[in-house]
Every structure is written in C-alpha cells, then in structure tokens.
Backbone and ligand atoms as CSV (ligand in chain L), in Angstrom:
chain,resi,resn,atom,element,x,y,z
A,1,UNK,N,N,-41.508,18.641,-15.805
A,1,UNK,CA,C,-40.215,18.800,-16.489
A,1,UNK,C,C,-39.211,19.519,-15.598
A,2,UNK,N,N,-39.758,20.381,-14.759
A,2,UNK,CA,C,-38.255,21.268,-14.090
A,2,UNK,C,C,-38.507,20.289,-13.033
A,3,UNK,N,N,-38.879,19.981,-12.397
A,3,UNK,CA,C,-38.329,18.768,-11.478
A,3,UNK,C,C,-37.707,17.940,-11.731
A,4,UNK,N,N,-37.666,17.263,-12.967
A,4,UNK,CA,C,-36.978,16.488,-13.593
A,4,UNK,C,C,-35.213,16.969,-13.944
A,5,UNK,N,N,-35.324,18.475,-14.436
A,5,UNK,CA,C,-34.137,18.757,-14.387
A,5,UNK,C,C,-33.618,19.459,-12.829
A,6,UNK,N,N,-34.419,19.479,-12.149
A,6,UNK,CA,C,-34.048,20.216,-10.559
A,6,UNK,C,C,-33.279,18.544,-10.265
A,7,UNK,N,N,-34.046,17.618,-10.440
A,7,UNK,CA,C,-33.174,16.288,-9.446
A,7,UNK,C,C,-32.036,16.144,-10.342
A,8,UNK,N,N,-31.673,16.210,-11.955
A,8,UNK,CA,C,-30.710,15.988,-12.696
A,8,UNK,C,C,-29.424,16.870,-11.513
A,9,UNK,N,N,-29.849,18.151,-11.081
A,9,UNK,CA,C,-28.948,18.935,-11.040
A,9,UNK,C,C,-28.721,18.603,-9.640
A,10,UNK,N,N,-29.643,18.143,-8.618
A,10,UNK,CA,C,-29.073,17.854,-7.166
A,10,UNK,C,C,-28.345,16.521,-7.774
A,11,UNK,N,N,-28.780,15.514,-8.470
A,11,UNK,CA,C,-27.827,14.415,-8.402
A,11,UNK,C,C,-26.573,14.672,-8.615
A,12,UNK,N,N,-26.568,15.336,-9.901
A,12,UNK,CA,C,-25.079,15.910,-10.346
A,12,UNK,C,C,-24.491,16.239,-9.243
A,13,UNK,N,N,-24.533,16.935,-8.868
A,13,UNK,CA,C,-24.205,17.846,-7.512
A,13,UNK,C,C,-23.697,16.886,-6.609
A,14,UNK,N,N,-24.694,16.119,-6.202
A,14,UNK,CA,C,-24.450,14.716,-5.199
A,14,UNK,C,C,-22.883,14.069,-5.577
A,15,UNK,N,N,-22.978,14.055,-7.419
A,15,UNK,CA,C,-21.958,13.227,-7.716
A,15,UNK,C,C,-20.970,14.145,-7.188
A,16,UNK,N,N,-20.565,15.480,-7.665
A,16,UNK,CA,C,-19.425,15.986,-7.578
A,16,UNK,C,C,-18.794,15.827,-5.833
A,17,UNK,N,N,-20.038,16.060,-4.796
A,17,UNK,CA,C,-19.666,15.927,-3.288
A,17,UNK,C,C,-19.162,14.480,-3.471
A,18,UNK,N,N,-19.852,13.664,-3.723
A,18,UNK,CA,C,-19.261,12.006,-3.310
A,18,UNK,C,C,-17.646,11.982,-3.902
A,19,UNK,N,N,-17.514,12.776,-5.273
A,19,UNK,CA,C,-16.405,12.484,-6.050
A,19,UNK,C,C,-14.943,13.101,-4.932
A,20,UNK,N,N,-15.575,14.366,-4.284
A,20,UNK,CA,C,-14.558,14.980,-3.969
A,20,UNK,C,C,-14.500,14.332,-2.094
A,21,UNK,N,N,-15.230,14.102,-1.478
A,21,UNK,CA,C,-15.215,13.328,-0.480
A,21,UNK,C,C,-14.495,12.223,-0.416
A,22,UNK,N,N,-14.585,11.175,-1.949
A,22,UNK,CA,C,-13.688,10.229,-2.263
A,22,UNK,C,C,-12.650,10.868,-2.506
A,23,UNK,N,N,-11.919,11.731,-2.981
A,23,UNK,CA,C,-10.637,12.091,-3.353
A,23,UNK,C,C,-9.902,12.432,-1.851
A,24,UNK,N,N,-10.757,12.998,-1.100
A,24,UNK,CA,C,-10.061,13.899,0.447
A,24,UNK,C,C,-9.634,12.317,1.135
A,25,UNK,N,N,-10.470,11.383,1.023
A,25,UNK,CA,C,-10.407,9.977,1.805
A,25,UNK,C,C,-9.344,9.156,1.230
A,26,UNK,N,N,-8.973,9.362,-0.006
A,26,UNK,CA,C,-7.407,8.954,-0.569
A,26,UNK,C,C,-6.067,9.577,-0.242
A,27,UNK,N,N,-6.565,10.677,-0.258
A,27,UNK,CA,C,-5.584,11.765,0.500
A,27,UNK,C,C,-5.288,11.253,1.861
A,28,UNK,N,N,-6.122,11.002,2.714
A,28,UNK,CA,C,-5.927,10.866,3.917
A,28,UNK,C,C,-5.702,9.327,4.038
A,29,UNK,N,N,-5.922,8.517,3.435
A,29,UNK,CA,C,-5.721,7.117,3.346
A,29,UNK,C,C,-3.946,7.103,2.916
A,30,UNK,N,N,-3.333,7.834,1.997
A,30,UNK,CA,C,-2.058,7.609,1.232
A,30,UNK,C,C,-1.121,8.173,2.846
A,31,UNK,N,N,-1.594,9.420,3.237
A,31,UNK,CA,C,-0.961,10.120,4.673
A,31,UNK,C,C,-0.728,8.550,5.525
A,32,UNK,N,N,-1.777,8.207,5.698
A,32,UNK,CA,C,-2.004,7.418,6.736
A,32,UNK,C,C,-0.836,5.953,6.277
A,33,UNK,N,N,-0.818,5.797,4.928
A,33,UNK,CA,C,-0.119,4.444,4.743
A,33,UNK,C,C,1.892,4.807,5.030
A,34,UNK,N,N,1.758,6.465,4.608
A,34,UNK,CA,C,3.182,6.847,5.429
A,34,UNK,C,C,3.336,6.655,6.606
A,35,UNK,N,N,2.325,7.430,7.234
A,35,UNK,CA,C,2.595,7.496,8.441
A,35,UNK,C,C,2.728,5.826,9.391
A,36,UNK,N,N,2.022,5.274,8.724
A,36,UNK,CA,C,1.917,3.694,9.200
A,36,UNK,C,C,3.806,3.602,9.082
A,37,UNK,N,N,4.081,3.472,8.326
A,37,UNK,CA,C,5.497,2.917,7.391
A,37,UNK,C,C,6.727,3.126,8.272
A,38,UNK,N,N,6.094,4.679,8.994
A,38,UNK,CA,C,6.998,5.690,9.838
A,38,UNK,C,C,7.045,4.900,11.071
A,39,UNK,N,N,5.739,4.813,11.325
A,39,UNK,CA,C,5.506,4.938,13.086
A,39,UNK,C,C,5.440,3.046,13.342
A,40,UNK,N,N,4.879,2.605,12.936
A,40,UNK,CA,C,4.370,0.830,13.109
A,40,UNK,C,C,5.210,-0.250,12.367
A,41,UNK,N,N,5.268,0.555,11.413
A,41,UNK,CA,C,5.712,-1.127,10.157
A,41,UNK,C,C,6.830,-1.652,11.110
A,42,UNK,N,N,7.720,-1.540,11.339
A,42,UNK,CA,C,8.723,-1.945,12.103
A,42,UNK,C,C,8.673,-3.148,12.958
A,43,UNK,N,N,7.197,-2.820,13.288
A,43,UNK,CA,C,6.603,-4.448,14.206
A,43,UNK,C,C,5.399,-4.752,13.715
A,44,UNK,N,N,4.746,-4.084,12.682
A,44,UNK,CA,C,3.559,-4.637,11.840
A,44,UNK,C,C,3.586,-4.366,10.544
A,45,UNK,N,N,4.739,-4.873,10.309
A,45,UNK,CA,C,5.312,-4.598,8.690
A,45,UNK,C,C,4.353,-5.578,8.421
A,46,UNK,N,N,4.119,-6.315,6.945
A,46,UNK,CA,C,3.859,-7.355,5.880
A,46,UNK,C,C,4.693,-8.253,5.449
A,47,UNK,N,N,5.671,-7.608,4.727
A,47,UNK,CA,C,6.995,-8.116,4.487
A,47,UNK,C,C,8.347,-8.318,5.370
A,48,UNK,N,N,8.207,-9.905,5.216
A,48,UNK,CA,C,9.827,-9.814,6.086
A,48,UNK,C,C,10.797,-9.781,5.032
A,49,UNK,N,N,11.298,-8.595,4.921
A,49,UNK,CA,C,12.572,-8.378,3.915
A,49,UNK,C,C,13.865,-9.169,3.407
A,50,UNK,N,N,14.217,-9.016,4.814
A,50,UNK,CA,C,15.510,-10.044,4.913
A,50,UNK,C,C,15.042,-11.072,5.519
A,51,UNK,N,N,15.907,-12.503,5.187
A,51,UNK,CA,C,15.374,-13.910,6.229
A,51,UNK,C,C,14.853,-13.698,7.987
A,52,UNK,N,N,15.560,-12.988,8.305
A,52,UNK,CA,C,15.363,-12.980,9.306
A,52,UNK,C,C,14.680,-11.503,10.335
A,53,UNK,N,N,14.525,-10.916,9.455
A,53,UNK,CA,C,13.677,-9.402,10.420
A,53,UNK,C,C,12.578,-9.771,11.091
A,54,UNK,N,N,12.888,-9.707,12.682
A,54,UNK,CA,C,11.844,-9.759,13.198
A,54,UNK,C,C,10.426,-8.939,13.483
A,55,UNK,N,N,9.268,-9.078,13.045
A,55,UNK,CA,C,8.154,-8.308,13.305
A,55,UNK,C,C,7.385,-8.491,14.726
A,56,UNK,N,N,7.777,-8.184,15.893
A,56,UNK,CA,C,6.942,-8.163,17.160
A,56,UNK,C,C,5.786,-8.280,16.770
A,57,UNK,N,N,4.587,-6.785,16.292
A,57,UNK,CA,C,3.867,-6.908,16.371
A,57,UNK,C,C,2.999,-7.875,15.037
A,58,UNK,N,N,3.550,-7.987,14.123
A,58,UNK,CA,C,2.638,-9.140,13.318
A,58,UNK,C,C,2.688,-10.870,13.615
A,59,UNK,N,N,3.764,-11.170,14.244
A,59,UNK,CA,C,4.138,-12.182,15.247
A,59,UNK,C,C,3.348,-12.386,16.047
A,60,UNK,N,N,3.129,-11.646,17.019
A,60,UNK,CA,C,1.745,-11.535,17.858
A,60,UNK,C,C,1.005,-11.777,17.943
A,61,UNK,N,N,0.869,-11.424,16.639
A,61,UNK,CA,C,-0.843,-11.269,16.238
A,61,UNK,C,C,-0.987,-12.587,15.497
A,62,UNK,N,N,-0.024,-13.392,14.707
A,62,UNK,CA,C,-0.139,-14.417,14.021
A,62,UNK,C,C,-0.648,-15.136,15.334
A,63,UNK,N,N,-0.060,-15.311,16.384
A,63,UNK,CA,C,-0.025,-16.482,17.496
A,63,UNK,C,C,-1.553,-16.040,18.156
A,64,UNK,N,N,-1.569,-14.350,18.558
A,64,UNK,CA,C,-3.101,-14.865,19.061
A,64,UNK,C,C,-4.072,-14.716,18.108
A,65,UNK,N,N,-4.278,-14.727,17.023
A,65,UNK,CA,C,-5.405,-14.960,16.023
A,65,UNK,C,C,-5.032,-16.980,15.769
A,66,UNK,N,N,-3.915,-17.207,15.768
A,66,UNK,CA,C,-3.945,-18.337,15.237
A,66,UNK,C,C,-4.209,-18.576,13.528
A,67,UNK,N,N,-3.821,-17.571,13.091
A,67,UNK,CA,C,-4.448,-17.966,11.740
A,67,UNK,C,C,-5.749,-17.296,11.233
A,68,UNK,N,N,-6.506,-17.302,12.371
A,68,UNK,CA,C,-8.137,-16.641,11.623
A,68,UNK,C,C,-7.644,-15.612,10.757
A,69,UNK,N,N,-7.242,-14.837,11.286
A,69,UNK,CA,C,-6.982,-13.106,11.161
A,69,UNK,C,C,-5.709,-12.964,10.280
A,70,UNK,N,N,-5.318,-12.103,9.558
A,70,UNK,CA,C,-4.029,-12.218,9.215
A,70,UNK,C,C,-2.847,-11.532,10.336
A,71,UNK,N,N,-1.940,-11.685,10.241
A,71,UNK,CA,C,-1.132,-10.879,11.406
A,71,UNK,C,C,-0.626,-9.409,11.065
A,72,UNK,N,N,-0.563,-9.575,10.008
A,72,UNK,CA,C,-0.505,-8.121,9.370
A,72,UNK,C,C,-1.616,-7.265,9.505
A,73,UNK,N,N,-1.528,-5.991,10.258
A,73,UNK,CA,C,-2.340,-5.033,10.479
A,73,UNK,C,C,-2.814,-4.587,9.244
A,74,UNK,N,N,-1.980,-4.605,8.278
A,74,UNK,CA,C,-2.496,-3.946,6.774
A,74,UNK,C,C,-3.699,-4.612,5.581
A,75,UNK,N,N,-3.635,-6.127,6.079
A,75,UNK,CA,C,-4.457,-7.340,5.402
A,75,UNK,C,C,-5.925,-7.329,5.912
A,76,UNK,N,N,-5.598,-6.439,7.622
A,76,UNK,CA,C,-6.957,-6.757,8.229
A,76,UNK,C,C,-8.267,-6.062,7.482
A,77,UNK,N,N,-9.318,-6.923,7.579
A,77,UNK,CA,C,-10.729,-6.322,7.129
A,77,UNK,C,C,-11.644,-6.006,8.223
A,78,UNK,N,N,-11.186,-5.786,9.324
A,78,UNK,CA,C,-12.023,-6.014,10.823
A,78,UNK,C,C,-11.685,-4.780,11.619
A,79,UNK,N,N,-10.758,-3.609,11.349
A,79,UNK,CA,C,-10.072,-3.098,11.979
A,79,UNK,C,C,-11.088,-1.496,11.587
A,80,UNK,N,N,-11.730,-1.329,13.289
A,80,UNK,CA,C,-12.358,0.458,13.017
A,80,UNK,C,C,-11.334,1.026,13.343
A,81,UNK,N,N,-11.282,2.286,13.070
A,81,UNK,CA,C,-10.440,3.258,13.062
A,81,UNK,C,C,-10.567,3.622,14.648
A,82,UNK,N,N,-11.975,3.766,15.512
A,82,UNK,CA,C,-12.030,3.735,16.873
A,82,UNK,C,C,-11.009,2.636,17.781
A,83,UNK,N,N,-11.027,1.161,17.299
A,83,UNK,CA,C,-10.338,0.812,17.491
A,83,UNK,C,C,-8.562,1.038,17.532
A,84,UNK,N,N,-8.167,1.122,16.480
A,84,UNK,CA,C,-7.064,1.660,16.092
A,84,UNK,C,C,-6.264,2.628,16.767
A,85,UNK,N,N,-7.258,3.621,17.380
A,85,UNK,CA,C,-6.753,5.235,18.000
A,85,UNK,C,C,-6.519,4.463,19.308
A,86,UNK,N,N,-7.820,3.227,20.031
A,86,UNK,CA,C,-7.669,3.054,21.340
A,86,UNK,C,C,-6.255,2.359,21.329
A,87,UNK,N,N,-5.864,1.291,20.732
A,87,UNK,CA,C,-4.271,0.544,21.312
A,87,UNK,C,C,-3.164,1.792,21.069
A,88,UNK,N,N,-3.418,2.681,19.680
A,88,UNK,CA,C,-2.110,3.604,20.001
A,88,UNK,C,C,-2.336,4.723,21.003
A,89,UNK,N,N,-2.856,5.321,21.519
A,89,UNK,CA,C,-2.457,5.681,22.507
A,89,UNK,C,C,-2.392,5.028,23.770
A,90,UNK,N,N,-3.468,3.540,23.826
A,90,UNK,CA,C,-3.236,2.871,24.909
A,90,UNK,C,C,-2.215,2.029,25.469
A,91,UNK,N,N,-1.470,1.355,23.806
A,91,UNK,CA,C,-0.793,0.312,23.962
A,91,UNK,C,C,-0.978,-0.970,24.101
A,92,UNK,N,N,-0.610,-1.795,24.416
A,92,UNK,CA,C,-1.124,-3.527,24.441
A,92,UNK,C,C,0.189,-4.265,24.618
A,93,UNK,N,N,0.079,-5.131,25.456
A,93,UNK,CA,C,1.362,-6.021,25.586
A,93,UNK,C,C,3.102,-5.249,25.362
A,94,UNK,N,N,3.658,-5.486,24.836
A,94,UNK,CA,C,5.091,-5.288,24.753
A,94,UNK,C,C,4.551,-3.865,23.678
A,95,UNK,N,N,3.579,-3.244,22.797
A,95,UNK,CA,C,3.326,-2.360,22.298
A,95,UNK,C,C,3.855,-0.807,23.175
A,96,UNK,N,N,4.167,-0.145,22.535
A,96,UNK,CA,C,4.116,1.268,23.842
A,96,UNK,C,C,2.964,1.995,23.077
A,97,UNK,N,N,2.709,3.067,24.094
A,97,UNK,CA,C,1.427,3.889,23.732
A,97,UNK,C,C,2.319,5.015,23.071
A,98,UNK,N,N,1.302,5.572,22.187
A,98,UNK,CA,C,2.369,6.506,21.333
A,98,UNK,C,C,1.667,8.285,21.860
A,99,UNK,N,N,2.391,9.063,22.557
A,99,UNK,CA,C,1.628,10.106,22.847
A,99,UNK,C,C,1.367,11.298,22.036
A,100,UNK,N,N,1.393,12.227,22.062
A,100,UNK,CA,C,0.382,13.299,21.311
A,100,UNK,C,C,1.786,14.226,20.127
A,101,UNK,N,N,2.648,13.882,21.088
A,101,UNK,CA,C,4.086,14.485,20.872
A,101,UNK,C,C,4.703,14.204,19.229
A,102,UNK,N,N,4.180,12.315,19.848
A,102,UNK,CA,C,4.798,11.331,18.760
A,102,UNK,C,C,4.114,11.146,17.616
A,103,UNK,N,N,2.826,10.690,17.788
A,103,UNK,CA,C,1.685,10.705,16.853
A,103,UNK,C,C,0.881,11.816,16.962
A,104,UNK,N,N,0.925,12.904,16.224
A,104,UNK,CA,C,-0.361,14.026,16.278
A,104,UNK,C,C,-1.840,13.052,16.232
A,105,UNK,N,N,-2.954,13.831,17.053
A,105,UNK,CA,C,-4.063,13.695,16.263
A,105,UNK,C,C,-4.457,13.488,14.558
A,106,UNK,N,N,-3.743,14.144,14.191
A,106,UNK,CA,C,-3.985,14.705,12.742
A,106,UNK,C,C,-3.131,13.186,11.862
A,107,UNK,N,N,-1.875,12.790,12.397
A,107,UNK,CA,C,-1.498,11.130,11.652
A,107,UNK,C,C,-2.343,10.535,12.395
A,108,UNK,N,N,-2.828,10.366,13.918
A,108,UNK,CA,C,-3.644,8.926,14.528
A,108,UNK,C,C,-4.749,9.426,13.154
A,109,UNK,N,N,-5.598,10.202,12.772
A,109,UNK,CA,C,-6.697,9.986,12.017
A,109,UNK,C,C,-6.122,9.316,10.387
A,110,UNK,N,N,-5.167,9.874,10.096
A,110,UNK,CA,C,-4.911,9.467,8.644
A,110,UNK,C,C,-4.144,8.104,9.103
A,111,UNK,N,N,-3.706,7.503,9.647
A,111,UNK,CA,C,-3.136,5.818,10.285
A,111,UNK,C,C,-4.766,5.432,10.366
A,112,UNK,N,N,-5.416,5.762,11.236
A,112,UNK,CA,C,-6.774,4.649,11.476
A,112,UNK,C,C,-7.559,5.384,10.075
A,113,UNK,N,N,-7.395,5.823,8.984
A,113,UNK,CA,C,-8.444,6.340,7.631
A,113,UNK,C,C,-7.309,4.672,7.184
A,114,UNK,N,N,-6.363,4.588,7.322
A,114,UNK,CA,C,-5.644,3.780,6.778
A,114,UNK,C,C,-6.148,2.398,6.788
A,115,UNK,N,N,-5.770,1.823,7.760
A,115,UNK,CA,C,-6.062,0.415,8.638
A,115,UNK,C,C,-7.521,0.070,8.476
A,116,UNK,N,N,-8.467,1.377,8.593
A,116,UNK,CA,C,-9.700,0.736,8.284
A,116,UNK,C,C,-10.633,1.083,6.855
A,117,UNK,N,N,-9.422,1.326,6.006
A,117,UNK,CA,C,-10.306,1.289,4.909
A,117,UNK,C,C,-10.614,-0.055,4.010
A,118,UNK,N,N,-10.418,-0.903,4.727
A,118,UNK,CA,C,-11.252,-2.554,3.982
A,118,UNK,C,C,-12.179,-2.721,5.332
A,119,UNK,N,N,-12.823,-2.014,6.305
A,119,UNK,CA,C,-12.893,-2.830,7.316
A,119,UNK,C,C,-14.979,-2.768,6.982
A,120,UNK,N,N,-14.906,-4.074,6.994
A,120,UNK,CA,C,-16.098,-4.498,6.502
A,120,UNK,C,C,-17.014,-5.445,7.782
A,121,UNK,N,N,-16.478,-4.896,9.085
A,121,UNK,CA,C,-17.124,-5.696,10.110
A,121,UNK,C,C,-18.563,-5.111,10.617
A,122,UNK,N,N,-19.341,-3.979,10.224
A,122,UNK,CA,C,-20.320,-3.498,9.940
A,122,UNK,C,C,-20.088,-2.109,11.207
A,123,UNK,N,N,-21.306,-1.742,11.636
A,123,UNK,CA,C,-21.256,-0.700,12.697
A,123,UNK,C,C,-20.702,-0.747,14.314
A,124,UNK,N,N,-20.892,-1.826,14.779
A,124,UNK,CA,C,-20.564,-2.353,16.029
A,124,UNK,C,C,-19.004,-2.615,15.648
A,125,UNK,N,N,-18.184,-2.088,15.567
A,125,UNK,CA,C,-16.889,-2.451,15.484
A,125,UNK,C,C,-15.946,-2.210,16.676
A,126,UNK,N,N,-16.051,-2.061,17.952
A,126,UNK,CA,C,-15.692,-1.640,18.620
A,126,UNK,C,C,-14.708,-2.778,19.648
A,127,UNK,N,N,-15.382,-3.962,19.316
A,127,UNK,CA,C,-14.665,-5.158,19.763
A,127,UNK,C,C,-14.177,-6.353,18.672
A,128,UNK,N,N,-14.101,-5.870,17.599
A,128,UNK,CA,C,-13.929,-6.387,16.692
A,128,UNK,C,C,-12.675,-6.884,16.213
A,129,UNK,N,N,-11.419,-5.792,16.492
A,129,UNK,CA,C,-9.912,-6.236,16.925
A,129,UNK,C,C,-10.080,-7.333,18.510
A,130,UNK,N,N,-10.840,-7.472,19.090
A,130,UNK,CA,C,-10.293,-8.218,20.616
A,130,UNK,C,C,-11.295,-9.636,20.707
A,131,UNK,N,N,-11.739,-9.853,19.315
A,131,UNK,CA,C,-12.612,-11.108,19.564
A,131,UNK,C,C,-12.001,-12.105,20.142
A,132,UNK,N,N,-12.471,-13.078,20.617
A,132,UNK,CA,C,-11.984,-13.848,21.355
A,132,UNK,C,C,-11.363,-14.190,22.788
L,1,HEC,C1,C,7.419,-2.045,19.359
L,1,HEC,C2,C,6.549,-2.745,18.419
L,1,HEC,C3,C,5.232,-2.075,18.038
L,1,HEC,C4,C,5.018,-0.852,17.479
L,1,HEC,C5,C,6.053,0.222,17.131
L,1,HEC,C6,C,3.599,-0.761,17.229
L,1,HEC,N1,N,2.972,-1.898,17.667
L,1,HEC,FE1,FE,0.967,-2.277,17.524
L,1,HEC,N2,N,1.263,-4.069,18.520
L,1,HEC,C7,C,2.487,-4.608,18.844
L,1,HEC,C8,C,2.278,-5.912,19.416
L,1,HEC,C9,C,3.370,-6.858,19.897
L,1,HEC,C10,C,0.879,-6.127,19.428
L,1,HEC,C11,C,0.126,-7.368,19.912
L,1,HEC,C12,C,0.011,-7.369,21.392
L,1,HEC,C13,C,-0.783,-8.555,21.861
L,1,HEC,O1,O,-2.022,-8.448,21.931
L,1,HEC,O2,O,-0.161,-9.585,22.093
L,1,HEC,C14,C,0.268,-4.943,18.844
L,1,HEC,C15,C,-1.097,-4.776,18.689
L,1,HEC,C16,C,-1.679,-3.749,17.959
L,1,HEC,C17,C,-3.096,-3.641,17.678
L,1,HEC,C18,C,-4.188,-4.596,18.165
L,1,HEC,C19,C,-4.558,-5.569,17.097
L,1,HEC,C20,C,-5.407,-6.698,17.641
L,1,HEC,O3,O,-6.179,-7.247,16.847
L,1,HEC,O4,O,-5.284,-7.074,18.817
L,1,HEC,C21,C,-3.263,-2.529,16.915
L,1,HEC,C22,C,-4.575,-1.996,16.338
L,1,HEC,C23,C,-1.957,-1.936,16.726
L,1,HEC,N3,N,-1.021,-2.705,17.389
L,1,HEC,C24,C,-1.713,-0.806,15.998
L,1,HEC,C25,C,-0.467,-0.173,15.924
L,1,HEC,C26,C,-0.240,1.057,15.198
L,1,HEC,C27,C,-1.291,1.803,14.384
L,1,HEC,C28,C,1.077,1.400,15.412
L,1,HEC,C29,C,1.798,2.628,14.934
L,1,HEC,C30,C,1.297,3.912,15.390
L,1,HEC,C31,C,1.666,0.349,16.228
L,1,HEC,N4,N,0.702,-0.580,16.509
L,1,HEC,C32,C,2.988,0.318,16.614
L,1,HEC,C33,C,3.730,-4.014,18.652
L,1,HEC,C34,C,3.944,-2.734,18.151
C-alpha cells in the first residue's frame, strides 16, 4: 500500500514538472514567434499582405525545395533548432548573418524554441534543413 501511494505521489509530482516545463516552452515559443516577426518575417514572412510584397527568403526557399517543403520557415516540420542557430549566425545566400549585438543568445534560443516546435524529423536533424 505505501508504495502504491509513494508512486501516486512521484507521478503527481512528474505531472506538475511536465506541466510547468510545458508552460516555460510556451513562454519561450510565444518570445520566439516575436522575435521571429522582428528579426526574419520580412523575408520569411507567410503572408504576402499586399499584392505585391516581396519575401526573399520564402521565395527561395519555394524555388529550392520546389514544392516539397513549404517556403515558409513557420509551416516547416523539419527544422532543429541546431539548425536554425547555424544559418543565423552563419547566413546563406543573399541572407546576412545576424551577430550577437543583433540577435542575443537568449532570442536565437526562443526563435529556434520557435521554428522547431513541429519539427518531427526525429534525432539526426542536423541536415535536415539542407536535404538535397
Ligand atoms: C534579408 C532577408 C532575410 C532575413 C532578414 C532572414 N533571412 Fe533566412 N534566408 C533568406 C534567404 C534568401 C534564404 C535562402 C537562401 C538559399 O538557400 O537560397 C534563407 C534561408 C534561411 C534558412 C535555411 C532554410 C533551408 O531550409 O535552407 C533558415 C533556417 C533561415 N533562413 C532562418 C532565418 C531566421 C531565423 C531569420 C531571422 C533571425 C532569418 N532567416 C532572416 C533571407 C533572409
């Protein structure tokens, strides 16, 4: 019987960590969809607003995915957060690298909590944005 209520009380317990772990990861997911809005949307927006706003970077990405992929950074399900940190500070094509100044550590983590919270490409994700 007290084992029975000893695991009631680690599970409980379990729940409240998972509950509040999930809450910190929304937190940092909502940061991250600002900070996206701030720093990127501009060339990896979703929406083209007006007829004609051009999006560099979802443009891009339409032409070299071809379609597989969506071009919108925000649609992607493939995208690690490792990934993510490497093009912004590295850059890519007509992209600039964004430095420490521009993007703290502290938004690159809540931007890539962002981008990869559908990302369902399993553990090896590391080439997972550059297939092909
Ligand atoms: C000046 C426009 C511009 C801005 C601002 C910009 N990007 Fe990009 N980004 C691009 C372009 C264009 C590409 C595609 C380059 C290519 O491979 O042809 C790209 C590619 C990427 C890729 C690689 C995706 C893939 O599958 O190859 C990631 C990830 C990315 N950007 C994230 C970001 C994030 C996060 C920000 C904001 C911190 C950002 N970008 C800001 C233009 C931009």
């Amino acid at each position: 019987m007290k084992t029975v209520i000893a695991g009631a009380a680690v599970l409980s317990m379990l729940g409240v960590f998972a509950g509040k772990a999930h809450a910190a990861d929304a937190a940092l997911i909502r940061q991250g969809k600002a900070a996206f809005d701030y720093h990127c949307a501009a060339c990896h927006g979703t929406t083209i607003v007006s007829g004609n706003r051009h999006l560099p970077g979802t443009e891009a990405l339409i032409v070299k995915y071809q379609g597989k992929l969506p071009g919108a950074l925000e649609e992607r399900t493939n995208l690690s957060s490792e990934l993510v940190k490497y093009f912004v500070r590295h850059g890519v094509s007509v992209m600039p690298f964004f430095r420490k100044t521009m993007v703290s550590d502290t938004e690159l983590d809540a931007i890539a909590a962002y981008l990869s919270r559908n990302d369902h490409s399993g553990t090896d994700t590391h080439d997972s944005g550059r297939a092909q």
